[in-house]
C-alpha positions, 0 to 999 in steps of 0.5 A: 311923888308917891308916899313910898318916895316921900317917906324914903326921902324923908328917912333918908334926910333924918339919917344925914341929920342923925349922921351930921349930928353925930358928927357934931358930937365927935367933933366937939369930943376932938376938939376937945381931946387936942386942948386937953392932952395936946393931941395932934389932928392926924392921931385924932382922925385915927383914932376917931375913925377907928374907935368913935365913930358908930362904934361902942365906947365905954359902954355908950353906943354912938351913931355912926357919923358923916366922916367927912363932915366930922374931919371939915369942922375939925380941921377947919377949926384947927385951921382957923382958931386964930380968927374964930377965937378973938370973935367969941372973945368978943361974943362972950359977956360979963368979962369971961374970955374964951381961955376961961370957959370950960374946955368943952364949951370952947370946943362946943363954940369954936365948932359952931362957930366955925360951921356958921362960916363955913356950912352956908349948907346949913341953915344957921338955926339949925347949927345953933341948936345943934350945938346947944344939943352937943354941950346939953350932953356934957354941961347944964342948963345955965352953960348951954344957954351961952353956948345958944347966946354965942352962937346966935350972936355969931350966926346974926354976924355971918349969916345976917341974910339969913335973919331978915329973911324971916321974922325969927 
């Protein structure tokens, strides 16, 4: 393969990155949206689309986002809350139940721990650090290292192939 082709590849898997990871971002900010004011899938998909993704708001351009990815992590979040939940209930630590984690680190959670099910797509390193990146955004240090315990804990159940396939 020449260099030219390398380095298109190479762009080209950076901008799916980019574009998953503004997805993840947009996901979590929905997620959050619905358990805040109650708002419903169908107007979060509307609105997303037409004013979140790769758009400008409140002076804060965002990178254009895989809409498909997006609308999986979000529907199947809505989807399955009822599993997810009880298992980063029992991820969490020192007595704190999901209902008292801050709204944004729920959303964070639930996203992740939803795509560790269901993305076997993407590596489990990588959705962790993903989402510890997404609450960085909107939490300190202390909160996104839970958010890193969480799902770590959750990728070892789910993808436990994964962790013995490799000495990290």
């Amino acid at each position: 393969m020449n260099d030219t082709k390398k380095n298109a590849d190479r762009n080209s898997g950076e901008k799916k990155a980019n574009r998953r990871g503004a997805a993840r971002l947009a996901a979590v900010q929905a997620l959050y949206q619905m358990d805040i004011a109650g708002a419903g899938i169908n107007d979060i998909f509307a609105e997303f689309e037409s004013h979140w993704l790769g758009n400008e708001v409140e002076g804060d351009t965002y990178l254009p986002a895989e809409a498909a990815f997006f609308k999986d992590v979000v529907a199947g979040v809505v989807r399955d809350q009822a599993k997810l939940d009880p298992l980063l209930d029992e991820a969490l630590t020192r007595g704190w139940p999901l209902k008292r984690i801050d709204a944004i680190l729920r959303a964070t959670l639930r996203a992740g721990a939803y795509e560790l099910e269901h993305r076997k797509d993407v590596p489990a390193r990588v959705v962790v650090k993903e989402y510890v990146d997404v609450a960085n955004a909107f939490v300190d240090r202390d909160e996104t290292g839970l958010v890193n315990a969480v799902l770590d804990q959750i990728a070892r159940q789910f993808r436990a192939d994964e962790f013995s396939r490799s000495s990290g």
